[in-house]
mmCIF file of the protein (N, C-alpha, C, O) and its ligand, coordinates in Angstrom:
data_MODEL
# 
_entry.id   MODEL 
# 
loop_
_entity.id 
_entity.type 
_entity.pdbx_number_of_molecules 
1 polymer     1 
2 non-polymer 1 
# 
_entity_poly.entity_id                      1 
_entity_poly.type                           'polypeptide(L)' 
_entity_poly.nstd_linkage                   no 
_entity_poly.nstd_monomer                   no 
_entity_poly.pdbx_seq_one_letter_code       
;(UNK)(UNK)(UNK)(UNK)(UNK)(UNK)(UNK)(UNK)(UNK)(UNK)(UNK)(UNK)(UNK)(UNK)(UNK)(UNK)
(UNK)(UNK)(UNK)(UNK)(UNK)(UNK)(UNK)(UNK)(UNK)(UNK)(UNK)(UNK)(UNK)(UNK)(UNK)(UNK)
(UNK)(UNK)(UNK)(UNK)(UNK)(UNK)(UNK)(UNK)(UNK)(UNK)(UNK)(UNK)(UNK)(UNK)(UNK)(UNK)
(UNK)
;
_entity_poly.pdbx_seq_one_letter_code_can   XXXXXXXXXXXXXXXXXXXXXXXXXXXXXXXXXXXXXXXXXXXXXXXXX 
_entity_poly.pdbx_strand_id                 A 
# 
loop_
_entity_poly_seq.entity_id 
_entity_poly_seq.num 
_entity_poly_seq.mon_id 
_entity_poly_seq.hetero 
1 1  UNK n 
1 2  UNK n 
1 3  UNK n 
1 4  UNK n 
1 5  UNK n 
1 6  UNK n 
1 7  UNK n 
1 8  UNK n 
1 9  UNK n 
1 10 UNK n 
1 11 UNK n 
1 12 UNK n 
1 13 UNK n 
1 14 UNK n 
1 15 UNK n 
1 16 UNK n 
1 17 UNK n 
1 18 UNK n 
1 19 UNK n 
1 20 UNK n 
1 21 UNK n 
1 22 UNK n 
1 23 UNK n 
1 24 UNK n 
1 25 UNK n 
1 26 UNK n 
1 27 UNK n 
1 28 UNK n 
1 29 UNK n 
1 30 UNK n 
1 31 UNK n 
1 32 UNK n 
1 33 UNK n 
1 34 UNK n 
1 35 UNK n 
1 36 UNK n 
1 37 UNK n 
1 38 UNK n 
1 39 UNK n 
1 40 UNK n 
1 41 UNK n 
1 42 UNK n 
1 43 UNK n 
1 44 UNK n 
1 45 UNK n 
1 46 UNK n 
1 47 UNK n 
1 48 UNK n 
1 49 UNK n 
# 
loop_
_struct_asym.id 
_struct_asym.entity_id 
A 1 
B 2 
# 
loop_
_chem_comp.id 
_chem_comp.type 
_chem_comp.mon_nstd_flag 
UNK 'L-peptide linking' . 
ZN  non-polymer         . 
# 
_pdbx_entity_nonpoly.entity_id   2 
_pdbx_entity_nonpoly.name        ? 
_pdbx_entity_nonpoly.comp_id     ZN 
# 
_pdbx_nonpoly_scheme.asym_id         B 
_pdbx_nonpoly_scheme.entity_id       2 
_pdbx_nonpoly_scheme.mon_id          ZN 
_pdbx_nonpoly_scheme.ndb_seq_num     1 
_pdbx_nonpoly_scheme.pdb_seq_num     101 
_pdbx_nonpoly_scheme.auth_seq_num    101 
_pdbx_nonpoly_scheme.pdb_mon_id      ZN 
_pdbx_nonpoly_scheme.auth_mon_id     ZN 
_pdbx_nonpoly_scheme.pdb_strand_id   A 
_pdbx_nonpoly_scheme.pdb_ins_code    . 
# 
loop_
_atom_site.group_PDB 
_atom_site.id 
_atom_site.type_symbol 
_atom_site.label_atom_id 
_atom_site.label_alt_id 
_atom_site.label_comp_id 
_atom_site.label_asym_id 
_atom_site.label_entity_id 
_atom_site.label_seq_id 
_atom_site.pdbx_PDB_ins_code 
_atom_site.Cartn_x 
_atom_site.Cartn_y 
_atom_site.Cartn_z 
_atom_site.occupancy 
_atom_site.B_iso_or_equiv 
_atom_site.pdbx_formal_charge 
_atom_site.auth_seq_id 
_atom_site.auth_comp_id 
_atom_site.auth_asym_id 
_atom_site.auth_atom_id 
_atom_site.pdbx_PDB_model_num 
ATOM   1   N  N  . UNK A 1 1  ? 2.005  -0.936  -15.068 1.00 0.00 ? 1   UNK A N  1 
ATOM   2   C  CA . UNK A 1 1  ? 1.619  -2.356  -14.979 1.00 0.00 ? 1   UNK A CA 1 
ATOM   3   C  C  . UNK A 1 1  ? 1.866  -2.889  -13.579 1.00 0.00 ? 1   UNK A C  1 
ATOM   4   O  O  . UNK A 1 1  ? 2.983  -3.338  -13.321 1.00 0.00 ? 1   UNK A O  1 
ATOM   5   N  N  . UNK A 1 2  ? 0.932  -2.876  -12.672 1.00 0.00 ? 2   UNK A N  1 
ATOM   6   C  CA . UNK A 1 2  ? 1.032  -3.537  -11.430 1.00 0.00 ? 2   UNK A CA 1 
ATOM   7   C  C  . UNK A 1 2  ? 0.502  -4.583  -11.148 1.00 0.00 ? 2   UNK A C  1 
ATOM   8   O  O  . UNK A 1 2  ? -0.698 -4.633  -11.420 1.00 0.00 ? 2   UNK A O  1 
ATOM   9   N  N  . UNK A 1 3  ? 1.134  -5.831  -10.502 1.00 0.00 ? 3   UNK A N  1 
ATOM   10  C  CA . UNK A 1 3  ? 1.009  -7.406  -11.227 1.00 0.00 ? 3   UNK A CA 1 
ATOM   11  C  C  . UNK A 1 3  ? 0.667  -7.553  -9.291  1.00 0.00 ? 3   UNK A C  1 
ATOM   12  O  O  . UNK A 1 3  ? 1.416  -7.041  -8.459  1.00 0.00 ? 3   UNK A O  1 
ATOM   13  N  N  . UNK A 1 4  ? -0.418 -8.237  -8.987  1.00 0.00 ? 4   UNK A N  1 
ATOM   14  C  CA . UNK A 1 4  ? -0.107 -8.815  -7.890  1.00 0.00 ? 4   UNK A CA 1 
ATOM   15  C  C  . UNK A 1 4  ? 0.827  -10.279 -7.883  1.00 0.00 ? 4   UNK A C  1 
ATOM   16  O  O  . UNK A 1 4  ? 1.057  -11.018 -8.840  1.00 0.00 ? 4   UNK A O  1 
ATOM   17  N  N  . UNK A 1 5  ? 1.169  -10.382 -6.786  1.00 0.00 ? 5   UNK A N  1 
ATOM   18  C  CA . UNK A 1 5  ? 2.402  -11.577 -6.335  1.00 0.00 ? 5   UNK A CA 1 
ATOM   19  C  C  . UNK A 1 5  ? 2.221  -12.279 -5.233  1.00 0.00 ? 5   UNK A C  1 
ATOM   20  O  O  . UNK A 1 5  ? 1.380  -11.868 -4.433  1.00 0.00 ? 5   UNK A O  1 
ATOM   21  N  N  . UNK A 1 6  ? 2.913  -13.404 -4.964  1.00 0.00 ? 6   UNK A N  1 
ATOM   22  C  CA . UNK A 1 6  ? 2.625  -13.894 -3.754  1.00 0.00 ? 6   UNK A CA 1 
ATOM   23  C  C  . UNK A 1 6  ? 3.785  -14.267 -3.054  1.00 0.00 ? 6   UNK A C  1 
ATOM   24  O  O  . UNK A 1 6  ? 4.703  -14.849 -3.631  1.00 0.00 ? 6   UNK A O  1 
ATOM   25  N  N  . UNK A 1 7  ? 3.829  -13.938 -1.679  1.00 0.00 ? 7   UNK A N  1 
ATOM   26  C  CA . UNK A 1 7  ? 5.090  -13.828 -1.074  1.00 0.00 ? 7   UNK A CA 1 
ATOM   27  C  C  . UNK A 1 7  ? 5.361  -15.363 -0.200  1.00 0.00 ? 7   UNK A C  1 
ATOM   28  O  O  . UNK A 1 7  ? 4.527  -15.713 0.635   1.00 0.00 ? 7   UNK A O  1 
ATOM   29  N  N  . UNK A 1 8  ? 6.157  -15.915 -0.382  1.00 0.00 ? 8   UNK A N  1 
ATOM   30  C  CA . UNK A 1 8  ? 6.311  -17.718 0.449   1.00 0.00 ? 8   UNK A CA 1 
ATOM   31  C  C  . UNK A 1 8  ? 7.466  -17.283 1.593   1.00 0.00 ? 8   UNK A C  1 
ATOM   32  O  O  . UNK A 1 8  ? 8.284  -16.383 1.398   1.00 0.00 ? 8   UNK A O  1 
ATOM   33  N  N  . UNK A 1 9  ? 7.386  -18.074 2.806   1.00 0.00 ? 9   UNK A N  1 
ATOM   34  C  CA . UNK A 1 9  ? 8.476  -18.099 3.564   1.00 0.00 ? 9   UNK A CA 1 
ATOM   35  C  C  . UNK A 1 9  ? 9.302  -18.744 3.167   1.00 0.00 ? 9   UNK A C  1 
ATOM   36  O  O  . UNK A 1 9  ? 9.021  -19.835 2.670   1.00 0.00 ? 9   UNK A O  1 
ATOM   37  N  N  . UNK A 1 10 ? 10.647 -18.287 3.245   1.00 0.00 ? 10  UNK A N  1 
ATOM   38  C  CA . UNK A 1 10 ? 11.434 -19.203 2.652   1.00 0.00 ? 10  UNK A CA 1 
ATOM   39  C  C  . UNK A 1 10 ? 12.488 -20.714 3.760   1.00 0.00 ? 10  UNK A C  1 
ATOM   40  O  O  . UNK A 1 10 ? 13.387 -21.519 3.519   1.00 0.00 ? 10  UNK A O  1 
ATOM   41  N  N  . UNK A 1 11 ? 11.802 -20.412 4.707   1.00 0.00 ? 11  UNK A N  1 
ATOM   42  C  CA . UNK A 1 11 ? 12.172 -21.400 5.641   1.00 0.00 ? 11  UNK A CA 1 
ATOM   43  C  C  . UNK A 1 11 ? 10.960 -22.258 6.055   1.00 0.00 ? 11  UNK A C  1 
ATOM   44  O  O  . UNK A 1 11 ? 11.176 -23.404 6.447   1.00 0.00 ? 11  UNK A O  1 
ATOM   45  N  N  . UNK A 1 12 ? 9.889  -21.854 6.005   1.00 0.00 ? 12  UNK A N  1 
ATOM   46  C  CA . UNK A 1 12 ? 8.229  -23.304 5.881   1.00 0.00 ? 12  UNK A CA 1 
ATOM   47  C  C  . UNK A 1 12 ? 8.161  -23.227 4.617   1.00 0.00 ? 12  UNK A C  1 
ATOM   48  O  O  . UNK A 1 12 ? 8.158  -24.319 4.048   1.00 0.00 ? 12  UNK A O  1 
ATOM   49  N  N  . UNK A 1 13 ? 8.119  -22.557 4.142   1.00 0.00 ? 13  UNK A N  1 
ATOM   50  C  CA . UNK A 1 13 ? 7.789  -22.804 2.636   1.00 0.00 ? 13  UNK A CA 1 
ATOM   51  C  C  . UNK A 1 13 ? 5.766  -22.122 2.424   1.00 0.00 ? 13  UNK A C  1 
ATOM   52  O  O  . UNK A 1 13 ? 5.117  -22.013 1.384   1.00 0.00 ? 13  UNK A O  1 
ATOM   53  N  N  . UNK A 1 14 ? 5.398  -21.850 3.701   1.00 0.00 ? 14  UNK A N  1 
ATOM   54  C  CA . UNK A 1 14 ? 4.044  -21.463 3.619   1.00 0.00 ? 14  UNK A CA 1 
ATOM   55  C  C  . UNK A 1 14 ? 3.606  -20.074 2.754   1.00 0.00 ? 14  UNK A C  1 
ATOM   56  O  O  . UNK A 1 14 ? 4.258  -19.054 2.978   1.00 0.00 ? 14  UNK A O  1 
ATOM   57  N  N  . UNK A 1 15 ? 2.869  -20.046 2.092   1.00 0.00 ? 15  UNK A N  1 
ATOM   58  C  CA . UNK A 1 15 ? 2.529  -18.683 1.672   1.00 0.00 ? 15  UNK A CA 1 
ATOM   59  C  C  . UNK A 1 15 ? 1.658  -17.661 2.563   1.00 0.00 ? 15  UNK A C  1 
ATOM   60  O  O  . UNK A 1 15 ? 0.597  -17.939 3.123   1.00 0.00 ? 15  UNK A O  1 
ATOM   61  N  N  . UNK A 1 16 ? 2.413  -16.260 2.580   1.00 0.00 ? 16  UNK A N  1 
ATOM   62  C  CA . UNK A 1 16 ? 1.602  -16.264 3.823   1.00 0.00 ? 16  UNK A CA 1 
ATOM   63  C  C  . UNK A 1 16 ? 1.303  -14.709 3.255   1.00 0.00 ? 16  UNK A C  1 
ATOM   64  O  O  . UNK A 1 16 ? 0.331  -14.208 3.820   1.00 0.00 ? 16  UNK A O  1 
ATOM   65  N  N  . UNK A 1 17 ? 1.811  -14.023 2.459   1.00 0.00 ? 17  UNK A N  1 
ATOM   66  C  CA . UNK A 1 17 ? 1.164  -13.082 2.247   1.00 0.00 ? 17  UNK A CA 1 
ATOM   67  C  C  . UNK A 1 17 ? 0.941  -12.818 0.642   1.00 0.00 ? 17  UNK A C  1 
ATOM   68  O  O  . UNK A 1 17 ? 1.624  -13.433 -0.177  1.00 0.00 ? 17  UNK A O  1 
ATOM   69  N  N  . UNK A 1 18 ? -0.100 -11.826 0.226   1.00 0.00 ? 18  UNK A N  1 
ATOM   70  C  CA . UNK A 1 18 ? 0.093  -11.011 -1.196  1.00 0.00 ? 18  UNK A CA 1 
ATOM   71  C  C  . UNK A 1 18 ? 0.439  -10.347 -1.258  1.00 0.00 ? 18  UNK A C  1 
ATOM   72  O  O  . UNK A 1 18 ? 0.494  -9.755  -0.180  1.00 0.00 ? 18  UNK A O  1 
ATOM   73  N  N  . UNK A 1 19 ? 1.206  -9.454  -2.691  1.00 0.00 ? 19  UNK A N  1 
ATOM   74  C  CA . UNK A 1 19 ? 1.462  -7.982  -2.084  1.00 0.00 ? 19  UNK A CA 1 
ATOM   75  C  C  . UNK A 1 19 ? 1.534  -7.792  -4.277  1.00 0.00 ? 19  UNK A C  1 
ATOM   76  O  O  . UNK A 1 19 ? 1.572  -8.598  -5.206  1.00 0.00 ? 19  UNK A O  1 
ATOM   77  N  N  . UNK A 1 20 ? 1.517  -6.363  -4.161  1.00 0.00 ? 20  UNK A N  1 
ATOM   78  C  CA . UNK A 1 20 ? 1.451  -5.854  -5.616  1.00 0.00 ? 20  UNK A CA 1 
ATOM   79  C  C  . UNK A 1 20 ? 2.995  -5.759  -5.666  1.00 0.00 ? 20  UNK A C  1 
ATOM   80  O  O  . UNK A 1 20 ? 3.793  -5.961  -4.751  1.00 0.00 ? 20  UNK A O  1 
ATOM   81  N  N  . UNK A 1 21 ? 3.229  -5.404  -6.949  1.00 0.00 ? 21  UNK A N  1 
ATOM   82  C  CA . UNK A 1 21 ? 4.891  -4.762  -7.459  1.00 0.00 ? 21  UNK A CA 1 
ATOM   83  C  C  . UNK A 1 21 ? 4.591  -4.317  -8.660  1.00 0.00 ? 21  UNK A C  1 
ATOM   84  O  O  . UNK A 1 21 ? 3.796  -4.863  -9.425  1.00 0.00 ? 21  UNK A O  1 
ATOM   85  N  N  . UNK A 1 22 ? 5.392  -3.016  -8.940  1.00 0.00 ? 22  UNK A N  1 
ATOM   86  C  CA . UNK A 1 22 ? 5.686  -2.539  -10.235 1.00 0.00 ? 22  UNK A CA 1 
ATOM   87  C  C  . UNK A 1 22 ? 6.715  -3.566  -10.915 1.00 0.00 ? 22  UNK A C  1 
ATOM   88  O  O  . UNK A 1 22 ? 7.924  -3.686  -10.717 1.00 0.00 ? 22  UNK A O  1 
ATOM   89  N  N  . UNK A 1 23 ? 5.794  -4.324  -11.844 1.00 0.00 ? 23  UNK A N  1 
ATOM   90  C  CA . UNK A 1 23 ? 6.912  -4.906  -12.771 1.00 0.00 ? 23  UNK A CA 1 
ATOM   91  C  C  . UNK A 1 23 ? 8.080  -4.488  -13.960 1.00 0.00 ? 23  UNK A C  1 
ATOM   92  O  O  . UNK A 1 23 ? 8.925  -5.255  -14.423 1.00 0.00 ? 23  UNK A O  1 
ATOM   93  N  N  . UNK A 1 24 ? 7.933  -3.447  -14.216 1.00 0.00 ? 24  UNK A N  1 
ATOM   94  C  CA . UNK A 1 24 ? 8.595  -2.626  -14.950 1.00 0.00 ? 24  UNK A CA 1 
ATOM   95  C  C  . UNK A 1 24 ? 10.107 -1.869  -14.070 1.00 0.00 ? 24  UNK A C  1 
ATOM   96  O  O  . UNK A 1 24 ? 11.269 -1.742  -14.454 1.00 0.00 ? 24  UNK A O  1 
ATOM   97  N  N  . UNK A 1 25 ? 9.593  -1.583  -13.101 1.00 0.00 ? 25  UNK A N  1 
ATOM   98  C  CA . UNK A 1 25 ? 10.790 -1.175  -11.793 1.00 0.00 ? 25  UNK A CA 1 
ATOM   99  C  C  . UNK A 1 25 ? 11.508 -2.643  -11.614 1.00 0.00 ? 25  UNK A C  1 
ATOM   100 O  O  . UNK A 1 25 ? 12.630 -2.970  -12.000 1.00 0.00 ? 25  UNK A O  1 
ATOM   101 N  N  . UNK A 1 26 ? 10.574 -3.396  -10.945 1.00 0.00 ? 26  UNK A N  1 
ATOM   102 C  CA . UNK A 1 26 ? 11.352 -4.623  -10.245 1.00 0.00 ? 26  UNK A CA 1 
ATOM   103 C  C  . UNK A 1 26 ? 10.781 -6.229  -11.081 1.00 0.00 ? 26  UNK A C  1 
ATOM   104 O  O  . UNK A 1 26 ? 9.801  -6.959  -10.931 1.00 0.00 ? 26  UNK A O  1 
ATOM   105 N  N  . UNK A 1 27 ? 11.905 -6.242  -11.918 1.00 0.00 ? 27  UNK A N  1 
ATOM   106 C  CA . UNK A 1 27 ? 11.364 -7.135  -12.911 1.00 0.00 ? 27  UNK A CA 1 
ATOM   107 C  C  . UNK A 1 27 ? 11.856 -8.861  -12.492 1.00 0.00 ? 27  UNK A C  1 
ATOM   108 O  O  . UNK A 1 27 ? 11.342 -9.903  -12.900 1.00 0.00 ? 27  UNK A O  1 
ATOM   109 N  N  . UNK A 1 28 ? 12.764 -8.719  -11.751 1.00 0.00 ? 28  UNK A N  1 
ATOM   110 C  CA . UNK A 1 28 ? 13.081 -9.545  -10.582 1.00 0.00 ? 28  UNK A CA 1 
ATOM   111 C  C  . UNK A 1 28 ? 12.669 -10.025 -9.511  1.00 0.00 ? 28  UNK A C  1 
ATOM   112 O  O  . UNK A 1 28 ? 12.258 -9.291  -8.612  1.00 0.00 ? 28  UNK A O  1 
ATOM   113 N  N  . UNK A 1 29 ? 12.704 -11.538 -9.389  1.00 0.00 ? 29  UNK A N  1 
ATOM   114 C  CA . UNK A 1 29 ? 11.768 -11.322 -8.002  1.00 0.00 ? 29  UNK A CA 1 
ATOM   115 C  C  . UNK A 1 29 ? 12.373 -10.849 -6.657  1.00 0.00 ? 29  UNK A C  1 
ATOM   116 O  O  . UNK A 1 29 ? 13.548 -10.992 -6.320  1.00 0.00 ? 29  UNK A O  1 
ATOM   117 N  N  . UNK A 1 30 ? 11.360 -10.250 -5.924  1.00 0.00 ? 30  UNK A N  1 
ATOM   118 C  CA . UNK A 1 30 ? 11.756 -9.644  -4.684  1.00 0.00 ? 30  UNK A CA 1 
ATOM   119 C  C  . UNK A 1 30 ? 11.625 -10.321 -3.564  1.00 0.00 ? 30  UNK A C  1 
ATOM   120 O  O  . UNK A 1 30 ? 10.794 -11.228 -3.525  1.00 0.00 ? 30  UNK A O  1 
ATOM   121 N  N  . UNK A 1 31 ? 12.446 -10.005 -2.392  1.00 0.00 ? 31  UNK A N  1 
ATOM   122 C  CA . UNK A 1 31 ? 12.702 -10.411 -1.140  1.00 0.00 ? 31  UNK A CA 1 
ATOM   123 C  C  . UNK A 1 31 ? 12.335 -9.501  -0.196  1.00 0.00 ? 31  UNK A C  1 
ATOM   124 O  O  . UNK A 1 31 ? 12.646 -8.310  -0.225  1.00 0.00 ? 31  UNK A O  1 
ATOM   125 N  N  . UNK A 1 32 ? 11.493 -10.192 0.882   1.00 0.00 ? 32  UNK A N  1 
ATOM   126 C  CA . UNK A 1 32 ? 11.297 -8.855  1.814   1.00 0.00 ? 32  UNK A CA 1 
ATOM   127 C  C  . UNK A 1 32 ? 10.766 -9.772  3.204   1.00 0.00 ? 32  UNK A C  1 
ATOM   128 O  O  . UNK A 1 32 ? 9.763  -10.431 3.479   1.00 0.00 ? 32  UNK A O  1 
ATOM   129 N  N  . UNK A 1 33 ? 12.001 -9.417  3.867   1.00 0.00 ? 33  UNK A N  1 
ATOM   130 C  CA . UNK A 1 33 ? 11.822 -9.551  5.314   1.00 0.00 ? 33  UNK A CA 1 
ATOM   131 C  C  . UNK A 1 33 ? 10.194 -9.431  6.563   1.00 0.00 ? 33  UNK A C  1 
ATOM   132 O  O  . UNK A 1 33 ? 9.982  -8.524  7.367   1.00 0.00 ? 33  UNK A O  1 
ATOM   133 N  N  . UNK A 1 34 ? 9.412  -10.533 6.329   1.00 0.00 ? 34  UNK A N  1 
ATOM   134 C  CA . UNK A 1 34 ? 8.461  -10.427 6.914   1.00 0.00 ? 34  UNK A CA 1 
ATOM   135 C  C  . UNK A 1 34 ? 7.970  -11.650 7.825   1.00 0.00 ? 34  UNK A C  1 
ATOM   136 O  O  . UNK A 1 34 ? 8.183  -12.849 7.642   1.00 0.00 ? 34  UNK A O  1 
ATOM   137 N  N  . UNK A 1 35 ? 7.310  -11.076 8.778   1.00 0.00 ? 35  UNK A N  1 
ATOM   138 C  CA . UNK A 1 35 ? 6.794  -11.739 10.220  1.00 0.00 ? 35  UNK A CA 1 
ATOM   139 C  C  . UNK A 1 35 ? 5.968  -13.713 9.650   1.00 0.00 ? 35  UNK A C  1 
ATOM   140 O  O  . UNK A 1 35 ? 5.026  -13.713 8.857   1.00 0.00 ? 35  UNK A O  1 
ATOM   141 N  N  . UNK A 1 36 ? 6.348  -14.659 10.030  1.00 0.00 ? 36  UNK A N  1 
ATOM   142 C  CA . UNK A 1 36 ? 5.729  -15.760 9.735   1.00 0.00 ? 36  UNK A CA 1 
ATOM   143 C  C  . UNK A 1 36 ? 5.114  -15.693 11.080  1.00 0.00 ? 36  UNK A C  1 
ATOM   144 O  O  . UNK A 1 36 ? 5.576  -15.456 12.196  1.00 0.00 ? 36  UNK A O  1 
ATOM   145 N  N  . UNK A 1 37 ? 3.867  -15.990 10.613  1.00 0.00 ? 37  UNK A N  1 
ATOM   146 C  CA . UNK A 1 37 ? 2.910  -16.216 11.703  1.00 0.00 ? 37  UNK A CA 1 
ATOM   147 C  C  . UNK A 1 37 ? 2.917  -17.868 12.368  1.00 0.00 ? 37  UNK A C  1 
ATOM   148 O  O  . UNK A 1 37 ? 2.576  -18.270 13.480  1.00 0.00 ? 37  UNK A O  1 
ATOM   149 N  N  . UNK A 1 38 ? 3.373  -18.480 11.362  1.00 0.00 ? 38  UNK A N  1 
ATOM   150 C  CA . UNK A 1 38 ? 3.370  -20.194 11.974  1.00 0.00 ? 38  UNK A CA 1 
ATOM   151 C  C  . UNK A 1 38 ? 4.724  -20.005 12.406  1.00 0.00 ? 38  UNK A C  1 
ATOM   152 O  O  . UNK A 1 38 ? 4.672  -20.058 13.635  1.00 0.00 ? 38  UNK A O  1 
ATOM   153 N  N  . UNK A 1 39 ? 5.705  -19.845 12.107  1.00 0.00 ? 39  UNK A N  1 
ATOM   154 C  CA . UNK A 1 39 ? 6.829  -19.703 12.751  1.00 0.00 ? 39  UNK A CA 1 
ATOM   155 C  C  . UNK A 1 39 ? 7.246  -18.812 14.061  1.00 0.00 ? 39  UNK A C  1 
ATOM   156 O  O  . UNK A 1 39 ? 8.238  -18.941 14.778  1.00 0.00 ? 39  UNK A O  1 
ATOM   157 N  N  . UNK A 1 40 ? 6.394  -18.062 14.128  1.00 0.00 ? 40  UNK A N  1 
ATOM   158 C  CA . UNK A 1 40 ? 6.372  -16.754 14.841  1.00 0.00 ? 40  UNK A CA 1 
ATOM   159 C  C  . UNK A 1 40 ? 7.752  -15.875 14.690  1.00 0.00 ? 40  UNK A C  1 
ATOM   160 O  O  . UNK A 1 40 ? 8.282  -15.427 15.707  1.00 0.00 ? 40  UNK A O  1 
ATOM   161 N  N  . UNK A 1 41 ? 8.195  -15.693 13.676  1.00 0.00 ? 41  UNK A N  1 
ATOM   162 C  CA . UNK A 1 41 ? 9.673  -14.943 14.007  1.00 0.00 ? 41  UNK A CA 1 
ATOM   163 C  C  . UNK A 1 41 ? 9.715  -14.231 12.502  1.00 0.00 ? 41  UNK A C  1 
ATOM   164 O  O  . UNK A 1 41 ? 8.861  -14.570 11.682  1.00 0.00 ? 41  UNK A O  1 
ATOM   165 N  N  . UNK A 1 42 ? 10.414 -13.543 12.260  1.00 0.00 ? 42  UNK A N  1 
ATOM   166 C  CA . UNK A 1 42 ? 10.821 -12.626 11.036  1.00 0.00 ? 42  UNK A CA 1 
ATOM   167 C  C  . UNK A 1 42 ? 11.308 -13.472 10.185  1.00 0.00 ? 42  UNK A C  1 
ATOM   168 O  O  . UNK A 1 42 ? 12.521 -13.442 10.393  1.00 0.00 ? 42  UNK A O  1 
ATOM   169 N  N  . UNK A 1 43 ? 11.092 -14.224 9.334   1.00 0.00 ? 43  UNK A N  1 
ATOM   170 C  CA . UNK A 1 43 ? 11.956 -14.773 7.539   1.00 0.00 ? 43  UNK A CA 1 
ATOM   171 C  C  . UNK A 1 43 ? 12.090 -13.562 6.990   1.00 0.00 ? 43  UNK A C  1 
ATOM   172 O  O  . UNK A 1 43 ? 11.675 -12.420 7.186   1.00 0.00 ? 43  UNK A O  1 
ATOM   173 N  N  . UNK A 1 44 ? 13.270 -14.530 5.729   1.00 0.00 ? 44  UNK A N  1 
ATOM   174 C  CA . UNK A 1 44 ? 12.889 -13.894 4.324   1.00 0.00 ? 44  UNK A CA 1 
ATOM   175 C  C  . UNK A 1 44 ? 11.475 -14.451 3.589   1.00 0.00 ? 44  UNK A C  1 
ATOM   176 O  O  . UNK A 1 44 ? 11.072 -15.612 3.530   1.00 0.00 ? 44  UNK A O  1 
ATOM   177 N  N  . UNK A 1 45 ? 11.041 -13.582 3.207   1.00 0.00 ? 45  UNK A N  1 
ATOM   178 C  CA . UNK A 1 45 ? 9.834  -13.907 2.171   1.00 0.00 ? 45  UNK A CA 1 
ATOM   179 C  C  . UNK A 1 45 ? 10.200 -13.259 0.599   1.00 0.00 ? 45  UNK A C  1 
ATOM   180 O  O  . UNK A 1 45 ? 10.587 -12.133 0.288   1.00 0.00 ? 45  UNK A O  1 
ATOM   181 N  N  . UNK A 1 46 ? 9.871  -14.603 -0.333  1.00 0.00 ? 46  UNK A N  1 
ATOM   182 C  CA . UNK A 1 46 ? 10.309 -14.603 -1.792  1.00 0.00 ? 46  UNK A CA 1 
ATOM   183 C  C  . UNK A 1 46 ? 8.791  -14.616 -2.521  1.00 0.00 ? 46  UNK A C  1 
ATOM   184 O  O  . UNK A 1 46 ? 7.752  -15.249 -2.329  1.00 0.00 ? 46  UNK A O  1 
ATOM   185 N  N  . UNK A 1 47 ? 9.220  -13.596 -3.439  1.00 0.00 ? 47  UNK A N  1 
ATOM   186 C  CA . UNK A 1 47 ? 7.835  -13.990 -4.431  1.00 0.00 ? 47  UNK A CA 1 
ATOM   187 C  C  . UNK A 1 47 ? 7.735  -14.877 -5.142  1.00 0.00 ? 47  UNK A C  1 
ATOM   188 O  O  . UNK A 1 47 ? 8.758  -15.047 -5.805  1.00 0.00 ? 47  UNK A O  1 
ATOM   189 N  N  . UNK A 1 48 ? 6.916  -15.597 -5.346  1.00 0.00 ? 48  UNK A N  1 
ATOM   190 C  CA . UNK A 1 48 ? 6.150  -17.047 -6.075  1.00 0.00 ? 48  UNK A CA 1 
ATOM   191 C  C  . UNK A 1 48 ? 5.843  -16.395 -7.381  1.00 0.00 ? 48  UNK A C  1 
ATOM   192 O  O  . UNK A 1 48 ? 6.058  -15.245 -7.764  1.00 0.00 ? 48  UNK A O  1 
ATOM   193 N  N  . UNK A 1 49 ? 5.263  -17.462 -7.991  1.00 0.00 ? 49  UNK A N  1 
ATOM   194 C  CA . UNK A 1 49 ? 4.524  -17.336 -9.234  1.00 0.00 ? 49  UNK A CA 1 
ATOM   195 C  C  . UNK A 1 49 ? 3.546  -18.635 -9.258  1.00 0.00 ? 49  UNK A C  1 
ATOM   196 O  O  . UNK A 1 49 ? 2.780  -18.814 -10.205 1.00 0.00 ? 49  UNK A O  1 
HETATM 197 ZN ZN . ZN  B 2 .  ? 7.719  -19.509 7.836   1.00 0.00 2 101 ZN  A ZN 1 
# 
């Protein structure tokens, strides 16, 4: 079961990317260190719903 997701910065709050996850593995939402383009610098990015 692979669910797409949507990843938000967690310092703009912008959504800035999609990404898939095995929901069965990671049934939690995930965190993953990625590039904000309006910010220009590395956040954490949290998955939405
Ligand atoms: Zn940002």
């Amino acid at each position: 079961m692979r669910e797409n997701i949507i990843l938000e910065c967690t310092e703009c709050k912008r959504r800035n990317y999609t990404s898939m996850k095995e929901k069965r593995n990671t049934p939690e939402r995930i965190e993953k260190k990625k590039y904000c383009k309006f910010e220009r610098k590395h956040t954490v990015h949290k998955e939405v719903r």
